[in-house]
NUVO-701698 format. One record per residue: residue number from 1; residue in one letter; x, y negated, z negated of N, C-alpha, C, O in turn. Coordinates in Angstrom, 2 decimals. Layout:
N
+------+------+---------+---------+---------+---------+---------+---------+---------+---------+---------+---------+---------+---------+
! resi ! resn !     n.x !     n.y !     n.z !    ca.x !    ca.y !    ca.z !     c.x !     c.y !     c.z !     o.x !     o.y !     o.z !
+------+------+---------+---------+---------+---------+---------+---------+---------+---------+---------+---------+---------+---------+
!  NUM !    a !       X !       Y !       Z !       X !       Y !       Z !       X !       Y !       Z !       X !       Y !       Z !
...
+------+------+---------+---------+---------+---------+---------+---------+---------+---------+---------+---------+---------+---------+
//
This chain:
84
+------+------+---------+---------+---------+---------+---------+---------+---------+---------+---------+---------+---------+---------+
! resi ! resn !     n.x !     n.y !     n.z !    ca.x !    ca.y !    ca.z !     c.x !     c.y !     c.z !     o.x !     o.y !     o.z !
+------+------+---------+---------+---------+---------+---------+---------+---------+---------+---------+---------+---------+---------+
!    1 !    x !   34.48 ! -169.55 !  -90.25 !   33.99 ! -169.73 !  -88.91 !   32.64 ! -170.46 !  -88.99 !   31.80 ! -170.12 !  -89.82 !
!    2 !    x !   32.45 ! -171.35 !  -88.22 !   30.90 ! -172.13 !  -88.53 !   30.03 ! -171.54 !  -87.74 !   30.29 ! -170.85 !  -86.75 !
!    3 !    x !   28.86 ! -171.84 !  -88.23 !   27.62 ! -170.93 !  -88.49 !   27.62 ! -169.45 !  -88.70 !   26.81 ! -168.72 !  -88.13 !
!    4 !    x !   28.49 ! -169.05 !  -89.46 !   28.20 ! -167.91 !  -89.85 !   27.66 ! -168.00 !  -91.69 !   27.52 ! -168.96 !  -92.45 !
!    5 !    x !   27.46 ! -166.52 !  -91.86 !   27.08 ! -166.35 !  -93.49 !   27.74 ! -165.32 !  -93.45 !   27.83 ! -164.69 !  -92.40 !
!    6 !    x !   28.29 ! -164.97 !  -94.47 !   28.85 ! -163.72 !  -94.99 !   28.66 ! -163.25 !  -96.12 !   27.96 ! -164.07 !  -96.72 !
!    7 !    x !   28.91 ! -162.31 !  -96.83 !   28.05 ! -161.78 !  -98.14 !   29.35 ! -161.24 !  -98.68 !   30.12 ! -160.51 !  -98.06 !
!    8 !    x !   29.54 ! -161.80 ! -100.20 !   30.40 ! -161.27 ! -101.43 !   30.06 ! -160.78 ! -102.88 !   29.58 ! -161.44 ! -103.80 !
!    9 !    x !   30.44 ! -159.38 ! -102.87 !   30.45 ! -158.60 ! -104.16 !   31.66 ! -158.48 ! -104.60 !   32.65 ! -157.98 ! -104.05 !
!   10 !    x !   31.51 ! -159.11 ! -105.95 !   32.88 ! -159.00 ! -106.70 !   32.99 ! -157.81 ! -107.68 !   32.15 ! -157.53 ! -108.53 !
!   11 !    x !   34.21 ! -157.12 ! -107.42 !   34.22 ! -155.69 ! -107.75 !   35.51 ! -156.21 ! -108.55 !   35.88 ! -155.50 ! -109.49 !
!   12 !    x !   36.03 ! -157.05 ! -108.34 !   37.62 ! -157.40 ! -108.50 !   38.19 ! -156.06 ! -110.02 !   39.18 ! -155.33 ! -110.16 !
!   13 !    x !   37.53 ! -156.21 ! -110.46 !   37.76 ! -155.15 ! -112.01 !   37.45 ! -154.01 ! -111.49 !   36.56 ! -153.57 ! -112.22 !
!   14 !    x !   37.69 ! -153.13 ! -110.50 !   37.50 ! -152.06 ! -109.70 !   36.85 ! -150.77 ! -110.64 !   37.10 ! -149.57 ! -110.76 !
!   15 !    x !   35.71 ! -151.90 ! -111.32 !   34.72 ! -150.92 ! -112.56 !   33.65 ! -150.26 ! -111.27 !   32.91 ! -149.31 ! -111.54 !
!   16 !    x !   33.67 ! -150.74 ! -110.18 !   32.34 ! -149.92 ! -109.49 !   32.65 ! -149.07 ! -108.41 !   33.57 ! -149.60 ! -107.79 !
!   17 !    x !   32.31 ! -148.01 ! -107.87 !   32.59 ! -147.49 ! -106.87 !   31.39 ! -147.01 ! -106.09 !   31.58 ! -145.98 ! -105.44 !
!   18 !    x !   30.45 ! -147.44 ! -106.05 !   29.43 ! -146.84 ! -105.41 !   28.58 ! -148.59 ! -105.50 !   28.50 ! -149.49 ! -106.33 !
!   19 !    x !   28.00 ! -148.28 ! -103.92 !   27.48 ! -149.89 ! -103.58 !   26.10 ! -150.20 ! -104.29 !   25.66 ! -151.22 ! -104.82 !
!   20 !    x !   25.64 ! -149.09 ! -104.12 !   23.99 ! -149.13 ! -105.26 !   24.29 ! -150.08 ! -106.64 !   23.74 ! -151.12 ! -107.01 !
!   21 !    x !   25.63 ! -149.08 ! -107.40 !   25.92 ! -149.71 ! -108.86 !   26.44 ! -150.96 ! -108.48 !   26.06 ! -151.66 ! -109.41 !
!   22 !    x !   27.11 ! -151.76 ! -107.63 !   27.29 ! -153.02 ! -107.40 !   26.08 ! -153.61 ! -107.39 !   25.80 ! -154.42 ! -108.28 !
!   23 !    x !   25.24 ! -153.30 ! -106.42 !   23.73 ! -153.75 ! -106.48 !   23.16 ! -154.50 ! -107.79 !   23.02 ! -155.66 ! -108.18 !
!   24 !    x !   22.93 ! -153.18 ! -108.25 !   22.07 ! -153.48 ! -109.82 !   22.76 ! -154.08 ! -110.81 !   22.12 ! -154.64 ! -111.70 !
!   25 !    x !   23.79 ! -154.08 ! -110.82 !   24.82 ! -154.75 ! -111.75 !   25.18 ! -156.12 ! -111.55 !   25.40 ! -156.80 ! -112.55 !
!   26 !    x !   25.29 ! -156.74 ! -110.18 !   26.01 ! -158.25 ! -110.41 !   25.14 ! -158.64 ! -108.90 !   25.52 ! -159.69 ! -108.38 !
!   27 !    x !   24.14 ! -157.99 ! -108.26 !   23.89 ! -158.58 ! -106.78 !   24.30 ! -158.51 ! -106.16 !   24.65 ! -157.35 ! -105.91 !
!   28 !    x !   24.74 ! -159.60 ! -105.20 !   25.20 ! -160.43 ! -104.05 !   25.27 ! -162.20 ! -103.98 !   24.41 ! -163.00 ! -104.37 !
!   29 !    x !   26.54 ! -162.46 ! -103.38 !   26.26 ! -164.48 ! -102.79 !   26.53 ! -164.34 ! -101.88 !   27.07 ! -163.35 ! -101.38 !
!   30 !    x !   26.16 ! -165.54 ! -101.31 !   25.76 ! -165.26 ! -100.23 !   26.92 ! -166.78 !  -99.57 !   26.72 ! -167.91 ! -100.02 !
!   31 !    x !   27.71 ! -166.58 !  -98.81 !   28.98 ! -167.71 !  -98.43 !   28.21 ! -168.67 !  -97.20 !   28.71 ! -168.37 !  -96.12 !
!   32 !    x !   27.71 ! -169.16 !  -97.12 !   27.19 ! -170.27 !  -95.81 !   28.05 ! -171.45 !  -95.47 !   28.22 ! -172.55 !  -95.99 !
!   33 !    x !   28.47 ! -170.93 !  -94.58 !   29.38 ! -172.10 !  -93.29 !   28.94 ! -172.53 !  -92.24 !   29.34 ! -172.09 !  -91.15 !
!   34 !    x !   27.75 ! -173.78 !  -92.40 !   26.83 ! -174.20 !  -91.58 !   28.09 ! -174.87 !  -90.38 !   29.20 ! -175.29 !  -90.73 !
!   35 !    x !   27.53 ! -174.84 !  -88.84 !   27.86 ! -175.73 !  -87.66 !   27.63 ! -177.40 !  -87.86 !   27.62 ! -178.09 !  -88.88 !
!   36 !    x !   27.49 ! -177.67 !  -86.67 !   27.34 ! -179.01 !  -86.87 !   25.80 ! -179.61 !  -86.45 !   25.50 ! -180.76 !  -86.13 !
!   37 !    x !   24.79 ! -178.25 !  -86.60 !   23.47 ! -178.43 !  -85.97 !   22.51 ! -178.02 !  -87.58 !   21.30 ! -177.88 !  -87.71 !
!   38 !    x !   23.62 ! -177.90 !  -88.63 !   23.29 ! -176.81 !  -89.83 !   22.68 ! -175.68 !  -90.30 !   22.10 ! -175.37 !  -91.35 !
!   39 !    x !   23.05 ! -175.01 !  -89.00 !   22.51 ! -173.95 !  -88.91 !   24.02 ! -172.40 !  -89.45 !   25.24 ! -172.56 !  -89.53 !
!   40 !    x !   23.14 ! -171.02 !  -89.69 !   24.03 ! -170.49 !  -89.42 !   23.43 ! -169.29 !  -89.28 !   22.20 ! -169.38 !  -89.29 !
!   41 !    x !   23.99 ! -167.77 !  -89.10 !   23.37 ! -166.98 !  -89.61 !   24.66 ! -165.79 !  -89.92 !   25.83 ! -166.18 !  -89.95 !
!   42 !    x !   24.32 ! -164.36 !  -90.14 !   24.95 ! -163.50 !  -90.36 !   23.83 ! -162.16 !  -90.31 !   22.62 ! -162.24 !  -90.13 !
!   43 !    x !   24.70 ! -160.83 !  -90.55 !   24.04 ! -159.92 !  -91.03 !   24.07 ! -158.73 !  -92.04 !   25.16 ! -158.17 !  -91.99 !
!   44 !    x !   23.33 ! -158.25 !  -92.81 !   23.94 ! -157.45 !  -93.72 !   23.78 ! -156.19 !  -93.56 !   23.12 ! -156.06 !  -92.52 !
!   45 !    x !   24.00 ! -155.23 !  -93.97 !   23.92 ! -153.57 !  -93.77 !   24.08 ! -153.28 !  -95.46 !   25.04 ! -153.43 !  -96.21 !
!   46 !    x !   22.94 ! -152.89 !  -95.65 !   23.49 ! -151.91 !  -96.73 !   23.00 ! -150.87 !  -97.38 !   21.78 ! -150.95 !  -97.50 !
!   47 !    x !   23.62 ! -149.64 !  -98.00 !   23.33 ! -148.48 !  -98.07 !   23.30 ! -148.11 !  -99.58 !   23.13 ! -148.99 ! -100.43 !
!   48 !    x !   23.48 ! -146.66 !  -99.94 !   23.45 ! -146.51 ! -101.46 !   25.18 ! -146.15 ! -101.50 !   25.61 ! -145.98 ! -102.64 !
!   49 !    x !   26.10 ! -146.03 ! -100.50 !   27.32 ! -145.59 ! -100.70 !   27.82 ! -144.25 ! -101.63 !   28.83 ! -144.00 ! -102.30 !
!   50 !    x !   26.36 ! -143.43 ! -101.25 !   26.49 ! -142.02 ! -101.60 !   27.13 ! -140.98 ! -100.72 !   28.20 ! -140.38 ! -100.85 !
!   51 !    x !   26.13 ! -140.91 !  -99.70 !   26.04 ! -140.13 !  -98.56 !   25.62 ! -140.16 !  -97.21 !   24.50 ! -140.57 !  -96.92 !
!   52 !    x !   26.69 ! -139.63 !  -96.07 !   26.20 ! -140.19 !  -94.78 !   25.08 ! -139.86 !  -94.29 !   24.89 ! -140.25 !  -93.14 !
!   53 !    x !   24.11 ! -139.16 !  -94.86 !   23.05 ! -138.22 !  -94.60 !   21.87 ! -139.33 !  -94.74 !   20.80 ! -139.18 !  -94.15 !
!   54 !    x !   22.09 ! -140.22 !  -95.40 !   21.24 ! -141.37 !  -95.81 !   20.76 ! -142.28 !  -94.58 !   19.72 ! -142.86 !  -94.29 !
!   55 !    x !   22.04 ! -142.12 !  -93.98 !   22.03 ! -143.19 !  -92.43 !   21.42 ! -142.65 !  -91.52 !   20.71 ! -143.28 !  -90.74 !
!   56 !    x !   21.65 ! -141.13 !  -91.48 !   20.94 ! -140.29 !  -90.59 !   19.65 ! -140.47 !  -90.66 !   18.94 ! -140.58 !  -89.66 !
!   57 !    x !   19.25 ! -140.51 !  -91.79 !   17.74 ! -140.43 !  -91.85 !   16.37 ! -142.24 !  -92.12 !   15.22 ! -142.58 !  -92.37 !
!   58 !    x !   18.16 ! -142.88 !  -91.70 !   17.48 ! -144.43 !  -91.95 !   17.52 ! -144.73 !  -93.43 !   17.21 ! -145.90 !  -93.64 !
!   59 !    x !   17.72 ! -144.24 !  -94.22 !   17.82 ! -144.43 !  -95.60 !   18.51 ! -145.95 !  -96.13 !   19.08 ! -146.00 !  -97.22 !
!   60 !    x !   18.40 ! -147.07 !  -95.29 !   19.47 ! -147.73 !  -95.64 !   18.45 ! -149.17 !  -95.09 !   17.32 ! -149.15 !  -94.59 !
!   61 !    x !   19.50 ! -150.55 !  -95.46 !   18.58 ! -151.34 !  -95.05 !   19.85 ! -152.45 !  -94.13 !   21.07 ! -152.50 !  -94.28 !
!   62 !    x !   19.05 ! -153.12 !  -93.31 !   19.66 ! -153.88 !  -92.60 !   19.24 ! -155.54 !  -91.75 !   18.35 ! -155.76 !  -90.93 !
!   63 !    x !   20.13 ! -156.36 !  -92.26 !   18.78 ! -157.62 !  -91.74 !   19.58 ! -158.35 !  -91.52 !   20.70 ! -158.20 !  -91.99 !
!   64 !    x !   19.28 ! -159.31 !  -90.78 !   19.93 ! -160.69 !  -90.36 !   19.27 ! -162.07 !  -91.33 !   18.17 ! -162.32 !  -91.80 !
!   65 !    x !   20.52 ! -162.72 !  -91.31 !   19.94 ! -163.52 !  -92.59 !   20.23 ! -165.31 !  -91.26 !   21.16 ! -165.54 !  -90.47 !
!   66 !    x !   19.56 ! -165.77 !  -91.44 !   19.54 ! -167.53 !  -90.87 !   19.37 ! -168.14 !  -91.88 !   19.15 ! -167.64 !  -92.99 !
!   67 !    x !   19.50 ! -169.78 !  -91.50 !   19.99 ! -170.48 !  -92.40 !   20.34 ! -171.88 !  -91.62 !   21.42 ! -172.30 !  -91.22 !
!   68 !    x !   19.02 ! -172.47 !  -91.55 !   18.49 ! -174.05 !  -90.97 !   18.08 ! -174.90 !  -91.85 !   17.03 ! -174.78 !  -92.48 !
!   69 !    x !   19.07 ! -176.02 !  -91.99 !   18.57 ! -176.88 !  -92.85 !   18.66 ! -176.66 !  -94.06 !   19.77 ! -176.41 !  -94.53 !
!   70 !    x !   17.43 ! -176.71 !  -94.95 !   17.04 ! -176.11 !  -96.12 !   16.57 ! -174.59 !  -95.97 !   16.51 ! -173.91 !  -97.00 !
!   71 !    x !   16.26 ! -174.09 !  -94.86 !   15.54 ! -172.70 !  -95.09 !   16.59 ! -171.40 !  -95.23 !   17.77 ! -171.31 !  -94.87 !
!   72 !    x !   16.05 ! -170.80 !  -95.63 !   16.93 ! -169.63 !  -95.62 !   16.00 ! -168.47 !  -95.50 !   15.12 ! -168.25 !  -96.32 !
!   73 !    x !   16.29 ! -167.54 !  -94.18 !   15.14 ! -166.26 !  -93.60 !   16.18 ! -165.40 !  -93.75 !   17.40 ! -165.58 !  -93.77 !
!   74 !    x !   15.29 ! -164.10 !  -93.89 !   15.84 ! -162.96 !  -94.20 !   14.60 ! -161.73 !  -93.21 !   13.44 ! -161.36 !  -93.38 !
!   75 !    x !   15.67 ! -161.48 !  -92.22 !   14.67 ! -160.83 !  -90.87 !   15.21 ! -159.17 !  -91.33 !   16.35 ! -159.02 !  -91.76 !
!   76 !    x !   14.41 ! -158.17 !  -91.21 !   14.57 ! -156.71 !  -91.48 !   14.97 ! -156.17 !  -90.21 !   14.05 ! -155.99 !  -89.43 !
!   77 !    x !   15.94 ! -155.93 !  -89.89 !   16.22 ! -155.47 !  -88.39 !   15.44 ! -154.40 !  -88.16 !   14.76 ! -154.38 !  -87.14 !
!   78 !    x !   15.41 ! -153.38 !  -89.05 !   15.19 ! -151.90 !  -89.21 !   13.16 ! -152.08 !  -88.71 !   12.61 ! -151.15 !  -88.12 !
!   79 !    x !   12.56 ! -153.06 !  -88.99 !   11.30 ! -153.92 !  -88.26 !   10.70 ! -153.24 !  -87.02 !   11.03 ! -153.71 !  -85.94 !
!   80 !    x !    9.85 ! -152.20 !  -87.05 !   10.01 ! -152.14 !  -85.00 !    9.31 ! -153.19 !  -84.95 !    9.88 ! -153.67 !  -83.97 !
!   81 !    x !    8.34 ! -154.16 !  -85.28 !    8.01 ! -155.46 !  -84.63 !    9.16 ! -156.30 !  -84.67 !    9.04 ! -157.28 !  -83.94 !
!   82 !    x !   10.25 ! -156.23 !  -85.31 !   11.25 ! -157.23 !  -85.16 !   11.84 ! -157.12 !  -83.42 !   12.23 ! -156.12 !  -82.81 !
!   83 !    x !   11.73 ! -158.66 !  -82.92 !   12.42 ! -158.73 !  -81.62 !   13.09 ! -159.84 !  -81.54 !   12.35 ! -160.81 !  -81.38 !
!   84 !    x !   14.51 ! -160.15 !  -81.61 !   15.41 ! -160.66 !  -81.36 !   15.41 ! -161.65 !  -80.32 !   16.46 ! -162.24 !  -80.03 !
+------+------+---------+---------+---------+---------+---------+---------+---------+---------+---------+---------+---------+---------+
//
């Protein structure tokens, strides 16, 4: 879909089960399917894939990622100065 970003962890060898150990182990890429203005954006969510108790308490992180041109921003939703 254009202008979006989407985010891929390859688990394919179904060696990981918890999103933290994906984390530290291989990252994230990041897929960019710029429009025709080259822009795009997306957003990510992510947690330790332990426990829901984590979310409850905000334990987790969450941001919108853009993507103009050459730049690439990475906004913290979770921000209370962040305003949309």
């Amino acid at each position: 879909m254009p202008g979006k970003i989407g985010i891929i962890q390859d688990n394919s060898d179904h060696s990981k089960f918890l999103t933290k150990d994906m984390n530290e182990d291989q990252g994230m890429q990041f897929v960019i399917n710029r429009n025709d203005n080259m822009h795009a954006e997306g957003q990510g969510f992510f947690d330790d894939g332990e426990s829901l108790s984590k979310l409850q308490t905000g334990q987790f992180e969450y941001y919108k990622f853009l993507h103009n041109g050459k730049s690439f921003i990475k906004q913290n939703l979770q921000d209370p100065n962040y305003n949309d």
